[in-house]
C-alpha positions, 0 to 999 in steps of 0.5 A: 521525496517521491515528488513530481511534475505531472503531464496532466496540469489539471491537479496544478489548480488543487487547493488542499490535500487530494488523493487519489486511490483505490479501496484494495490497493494496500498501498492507498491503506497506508496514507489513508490511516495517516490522513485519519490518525492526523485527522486531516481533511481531504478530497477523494479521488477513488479510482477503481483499478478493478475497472482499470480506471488507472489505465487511462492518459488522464491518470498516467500524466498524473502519476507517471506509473499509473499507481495509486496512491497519489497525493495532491496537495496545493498543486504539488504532486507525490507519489509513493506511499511511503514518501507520501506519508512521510510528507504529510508527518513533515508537513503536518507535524502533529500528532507525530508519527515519527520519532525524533531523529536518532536510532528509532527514527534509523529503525523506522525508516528500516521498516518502511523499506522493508515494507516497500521493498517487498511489495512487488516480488513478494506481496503482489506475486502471493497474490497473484499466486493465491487469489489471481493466477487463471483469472487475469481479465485484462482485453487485448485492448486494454492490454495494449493500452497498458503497454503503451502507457506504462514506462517501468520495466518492472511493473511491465514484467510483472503484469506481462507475467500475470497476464500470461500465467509466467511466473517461474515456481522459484518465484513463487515460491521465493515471494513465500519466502520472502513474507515468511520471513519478513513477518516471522522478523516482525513478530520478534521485533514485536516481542517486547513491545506494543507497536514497531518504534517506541511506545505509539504508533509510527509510519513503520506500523502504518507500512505494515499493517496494510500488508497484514491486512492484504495478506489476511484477507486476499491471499489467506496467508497463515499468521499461524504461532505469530502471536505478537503480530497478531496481537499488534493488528487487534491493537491497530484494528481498534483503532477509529483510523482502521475502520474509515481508512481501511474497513469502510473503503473496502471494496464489495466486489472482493467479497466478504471480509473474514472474522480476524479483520473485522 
């Protein structure tokens, strides 16, 4: 479940829950609303990657791919946010956030790989796409730095594309694809009901949100005749955990937030 051995022991020593991550990183959105829906105590490690403090020996011998979130918790190392925050649901069992084993927890764990699984081809490439294409900053030094730290050939390829402004229009346009219809889905399996699975919120809406979110606010992706996923995210914005864990982290050097995620 997502967990490592660091190169970096330093984290061994951690006494409680720490976490590394970074106010725009939608990844780090997610595990901090399930800190905040369990109402869990934890040290912040914030990392600011528009400064490409993740970059850095120290942070890759923590996590192997140089991303956050990453969680320490008593010494134990997970990455991932999807098996991090399906560690702290087990771990921390109340208030739950998942269902009990059967179809809805079937249906959930669906929804959390969806969300995974769209993350790099579809939601980072809209965004470079939208928001970064022109603008990569990135020195030849921190260049080479990356390149000899970083080991995934799929996160290689992508920051090699958007350095270098290589992304094919079939890409492009394929990740448009792919989010269209990925949220087109959630907005008929929102249909019927208040949240993803069952009658409260679960891991699966807590995979979601943040690319709701990310979409909304950095890539001005139009939510246009999606009514129930709109719905949903006035739902989840109400929320005390939206505000501590997405909203007050947001980073100001990404401008102001507009009014649908206020």
């Amino acid at each position: 479940m997502g967990e490592i051995t660091p190169t970096n022991e330093s984290v061994l020593e951690f006494e409680g829950l720490h976490l590394y991550h970074a106010g725009v990183s939608n990844c780090s959105q997610r595990v901090r609303i399930a800190l905040e829906e369990k109402g869990l105590p934890w040290t912040s490690h914030h990392v600011n990657i528009l400064q490409k403090e993740n970059i850095t020996p120290e942070y890759f011998g923590i996590n192997p791919n140089g991303l956050v979130p990453t969680l320490v918790h008593d010494g134990k190392v997970i990455i991932e946010s999807d098996d991090i925050i399906e560690y702290l649901d087990i771990t921390f069992p109340e208030p739950a956030l998942r269902p009990p084993e059967g179809p809805e927890r079937e249906a959930m764990d669906k929804w959390m790989r969806r969300a995974t699984g769209i993350h790099l081809k579809a939601v980072k490439t809209h965004i470079y796409e939208k928001r970064i294409r022109g603008h990569m900053v990135r020195s030849d030094e921190e260049n080479e730095r990356y390149e000899n730290l970083q080991k995934n050939e799929s996160l290689l390829d992508f920051h090699r594309k958007s350095r270098n402004d290589s992304f094919t229009q079939e890409e492009l346009d394929a990740a448009k694809t792919t989010l269209d219809e990925s949220f087109a889905d959630l907005d008929k399996a929102l249909a019927e009901r208040d949240w993803l699975i069952g009658d409260h919120i679960s891991l699966a809406d807590i995979a979601w949100v943040p690319l709701y979110f990310t979409m909304d606010v950095l890539a001005g992706y139009s939510f246009e005749g999606l009514n129930n996923v709109a719905a949903w995210a006035k739902r989840i914005e109400v929320r005390p955990s939206y505000k501590t864990a997405v909203l007050d982290w947001w980073p100001k050097a990404m401008g102001p937030l507009n009014s649908k995620s206020t």
